[in-house]
N, C-alpha and C positions, 0 to 999 in steps of 0.2 A: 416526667417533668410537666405541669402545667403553664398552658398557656402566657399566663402573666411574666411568670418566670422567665419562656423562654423567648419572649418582646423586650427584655431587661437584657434578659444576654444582647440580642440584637443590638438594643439601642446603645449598648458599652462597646461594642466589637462596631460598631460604623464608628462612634467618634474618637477611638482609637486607632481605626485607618484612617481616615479623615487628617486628622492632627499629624499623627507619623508623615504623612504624604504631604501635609504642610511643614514641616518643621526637621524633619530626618531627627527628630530626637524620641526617647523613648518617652511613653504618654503612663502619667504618673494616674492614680486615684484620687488623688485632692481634686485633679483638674477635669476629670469624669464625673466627680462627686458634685462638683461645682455646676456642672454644665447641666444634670438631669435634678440639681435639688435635693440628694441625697447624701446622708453619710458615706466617711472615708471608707468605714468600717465594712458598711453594706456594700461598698463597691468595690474591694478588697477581695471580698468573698464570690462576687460572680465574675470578678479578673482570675482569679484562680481555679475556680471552672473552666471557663475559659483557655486557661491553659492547660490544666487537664485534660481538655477535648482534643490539645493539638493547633488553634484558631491562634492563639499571641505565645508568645516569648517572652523571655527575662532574659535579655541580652545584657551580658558580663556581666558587673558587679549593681548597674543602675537599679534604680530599684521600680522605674518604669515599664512598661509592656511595649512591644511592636507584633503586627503582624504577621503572622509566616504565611507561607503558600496557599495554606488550605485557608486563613484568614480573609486573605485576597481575593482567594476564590470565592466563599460563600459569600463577601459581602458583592464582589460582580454581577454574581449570578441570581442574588436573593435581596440585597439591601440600596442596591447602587439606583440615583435616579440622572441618568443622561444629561445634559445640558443641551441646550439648540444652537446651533451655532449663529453667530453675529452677522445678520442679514448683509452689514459694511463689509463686514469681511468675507463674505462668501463671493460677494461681488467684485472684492478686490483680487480676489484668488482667479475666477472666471477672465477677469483682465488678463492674467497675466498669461495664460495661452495666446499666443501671437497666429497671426495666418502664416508665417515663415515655417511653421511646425507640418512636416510634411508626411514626416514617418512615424511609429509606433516609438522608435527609439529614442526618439525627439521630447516625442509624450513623457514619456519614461520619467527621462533624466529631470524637465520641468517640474514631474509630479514628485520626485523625489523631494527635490530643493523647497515645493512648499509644504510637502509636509513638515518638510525640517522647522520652517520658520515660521510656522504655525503653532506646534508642541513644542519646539524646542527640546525635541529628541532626534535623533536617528530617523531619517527618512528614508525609506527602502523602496523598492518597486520588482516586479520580478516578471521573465521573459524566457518561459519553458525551454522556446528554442534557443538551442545554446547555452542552458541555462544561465544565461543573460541578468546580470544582477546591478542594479544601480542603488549606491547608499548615499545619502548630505547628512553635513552636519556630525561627522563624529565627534568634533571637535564638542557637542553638547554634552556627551559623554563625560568629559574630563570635569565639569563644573559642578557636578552630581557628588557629595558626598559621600554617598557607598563607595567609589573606586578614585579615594583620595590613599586607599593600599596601593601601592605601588604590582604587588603584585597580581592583585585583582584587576588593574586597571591593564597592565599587559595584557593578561589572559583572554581579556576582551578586545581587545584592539588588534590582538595577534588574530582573533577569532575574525574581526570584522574583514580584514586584510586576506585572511586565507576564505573567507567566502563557505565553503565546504558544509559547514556544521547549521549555517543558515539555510541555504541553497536545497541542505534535504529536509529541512522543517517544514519550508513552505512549499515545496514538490510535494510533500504527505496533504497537503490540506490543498491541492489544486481543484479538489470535487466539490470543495465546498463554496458556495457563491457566501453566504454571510460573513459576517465579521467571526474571527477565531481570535483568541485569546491565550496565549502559551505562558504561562508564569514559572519564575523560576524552573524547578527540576524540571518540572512540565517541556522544558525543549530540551530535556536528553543530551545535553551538552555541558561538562560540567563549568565550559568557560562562558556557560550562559546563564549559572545559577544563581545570579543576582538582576538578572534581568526583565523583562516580560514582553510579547513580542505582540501587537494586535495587528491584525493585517484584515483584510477585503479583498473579493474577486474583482476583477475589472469584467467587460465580457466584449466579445466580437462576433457578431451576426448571432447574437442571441446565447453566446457560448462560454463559459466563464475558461479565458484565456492568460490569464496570469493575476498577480494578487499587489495590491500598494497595502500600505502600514508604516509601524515607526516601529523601534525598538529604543526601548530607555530602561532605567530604574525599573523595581515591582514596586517602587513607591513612585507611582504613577502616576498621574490626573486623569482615570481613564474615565472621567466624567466627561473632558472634554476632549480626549484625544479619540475616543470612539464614534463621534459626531463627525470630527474634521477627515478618518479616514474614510466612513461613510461619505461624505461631501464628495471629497474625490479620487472613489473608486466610483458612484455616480457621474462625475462629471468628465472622467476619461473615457469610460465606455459613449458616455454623449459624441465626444472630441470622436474618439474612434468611429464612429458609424456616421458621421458627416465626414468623413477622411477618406471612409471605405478603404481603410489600411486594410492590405491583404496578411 
């Protein structure tokens, strides 16, 4: 495959994540075609490579493309460009830790609720010992077009409820201090395969000591949801070591 070629792919497979991730509908060729200047026909042909590779879909009868796993991935890993997060709002966030916060536990639960209301996903935080798990905001969940099935929307909510299938994902990733990214099948749960989970280390006395994140959709905004967990997995280990929580 030459070069040009496969910059074309690229540039059709981001605004095909992109679009799905705004809109939860499937992303047709006229409107790829539209967007890069090119015929329906040319982009017809590298949507169908594309799915060939495994990168998009042809879900049920639509005659649009979406994303799957490995779609999500590659464009994460290889096309995706971050956002900064909102100097207002980072400062607003910073507020909201109080001097009343005395314990790690305290930490926790605050860090949960703004990440909730930050993404407007599932806000998690996690507490090796005891395997200690604090979630907000499920309730974002229910709003999310993917688990407008009733069935899928149980699966998930039974999952958040029972803890278990979460609790060892991010136990497997306590070594790691960066940001991790579990999409879909990628968290080995099948009541998590519409999902994606991004988390961070926090750390204590230099140690990476449990992990915050959100879990939502794999139709994500993880342009800006990987920014604001960055923010505050940074900004709880800060809180922590002025705390000197033990």
């Amino acid at each position: 495959m030459n070069k040009d070629y496969r910059k074309r792919q690229e540039e059709v497979l981001a605004i095909i994540v992109k679009e799905y991730v705004e809109t939860a509908q499937p992303v047709g060729s006229r409107y790829v075609a539209r967007r890069l200047g090119l015929s329906s026909a040319t982009i017809r042909n590298v949507m169908a490579d594309l799915e060939d590779s495994g990168f998009i879909t042809h879900p049920h009868t639509s005659a649009g493309r979406a994303p799957t796993d490995k779609g999500y991935r590659y464009y994460i890993d290889s096309l995706m460009r971050v956002r900064n997060m909102n100097a207002q709002v980072m400062r607003s966030v910073e507020d909201q830790y109080t001097e009343a916060m005395r314990s790690l536990e305290d930490v926790l639960e605050r860090t949960s609720h703004l990440l909730s209301s930050i993404t407007n996903y599932v806000g998690v935080t996690f507490i090796p010992q005891g395997d200690k798990m604090y979630l907000d905001g499920t309730s974002h969940i229910i709003e999310q077009p993917e688990f407008k099935d009733i069935r899928k929307l149980y699966s998930l909510i039974k999952c958040l409820e029972e803890k278990k299938d979460i609790l060892d994902l991010l136990s497997g990733d306590l070594e790691s201090e960066g940001i991790t990214i579990h999409i879909g099948k990628e968290n080995h749960s099948s009541n998590l395969d519409d999902c994606s989970i991004v988390t961070r280390g926090y750390k204590m006395k230099g140690k990476v000591r449990g992990r915050v994140g959100v879990i939502g959709p794999k139709r994500m905004f993880y342009e800006r949801v990987i920014p604001a967990v960055d923010f505050l997995a940074d900004t709880v280990t800060e809180i922590l070591e002025e705390l000197e929580v033990e």
